[in-house]
N, C-alpha and C positions, 0 to 999 in steps of 0.2 A: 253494493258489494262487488260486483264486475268492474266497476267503475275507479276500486280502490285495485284490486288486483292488476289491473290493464295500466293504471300508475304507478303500482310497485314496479313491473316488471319494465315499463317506459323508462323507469328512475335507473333500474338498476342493469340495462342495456344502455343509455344515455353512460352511466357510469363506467361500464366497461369496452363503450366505444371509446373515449376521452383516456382512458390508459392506452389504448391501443392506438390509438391517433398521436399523442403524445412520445409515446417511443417510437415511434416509425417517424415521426418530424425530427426527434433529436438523435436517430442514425440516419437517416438522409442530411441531416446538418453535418456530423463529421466525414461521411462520403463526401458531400460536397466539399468542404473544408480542404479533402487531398488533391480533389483532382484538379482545383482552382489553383491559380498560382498564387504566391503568400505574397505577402507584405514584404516592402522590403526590410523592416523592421524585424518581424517574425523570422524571415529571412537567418536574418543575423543572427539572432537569439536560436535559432535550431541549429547553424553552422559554428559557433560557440559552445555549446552544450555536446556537439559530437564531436568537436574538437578536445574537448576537456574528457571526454572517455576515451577516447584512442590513447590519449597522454596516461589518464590514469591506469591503464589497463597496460601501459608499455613499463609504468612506473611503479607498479603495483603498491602501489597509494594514493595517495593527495597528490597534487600535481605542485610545484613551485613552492615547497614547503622547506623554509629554511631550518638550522640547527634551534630558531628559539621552538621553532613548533617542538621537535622531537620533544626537548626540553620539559618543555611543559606538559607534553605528553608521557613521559617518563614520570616525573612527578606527580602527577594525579595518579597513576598506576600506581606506583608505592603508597600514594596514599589511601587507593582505597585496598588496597591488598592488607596494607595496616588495620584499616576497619573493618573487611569483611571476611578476612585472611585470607587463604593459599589457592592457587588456582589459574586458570589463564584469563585473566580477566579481559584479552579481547576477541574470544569466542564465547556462540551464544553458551550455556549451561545446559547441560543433556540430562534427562530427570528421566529418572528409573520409578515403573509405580510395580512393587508387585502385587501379585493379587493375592486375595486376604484371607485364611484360613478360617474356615467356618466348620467348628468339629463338633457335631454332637454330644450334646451328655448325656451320660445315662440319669433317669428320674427314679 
């Protein structure tokens, strides 16, 4: 009976060593990951990706999006404003809950 409990608690330290081990390897992997110098591949792909936000953020849209985009993007708005009707359909929807009258009856 000692025997089984001194293996439970083996099993179940065992267990919550290995979560604890485990996250402390995979944030020591991303620390390590900054302070190393990248790829020059990775490189590129991060200096492209902050390129493309400065742009989009100066443009306040898509970045290099010609007249067929709008286009098509105007057209899917009519059409789902036609199926789901009236509204701005490029903000998210703000849902209103109130709360629910619960009135006694008399018995």
């Amino acid at each position: 009976m000692i025997l089984r409990q001194i293996l439970r608690l083996s099993s179940l330290f065992h267990s919550a060593v290995s979560i604890h081990v485990r996250r402390n390897i995979g944030l020591s992997a991303v620390v390590f990951n900054k302070t190393k110098e990248l790829d020059p591949v990775q490189k590129l792909f991060l200096d492209k990706i902050r390129e493309y936000n400065t742009k989009s953020k100066q443009a306040g849209g898509p970045v290099d999006a010609g007249p067929d985009f709008q286009k098509d993007m105007n057209e899917s708005l009519a059409r789902l404003q036609r199926a789901y009707g009236e509204g701005d359909l490029t903000k998210f929807p703000e849902f209103k809950f109130e709360e629910p009258k619960f009135d006694e009856t008399p018995k």
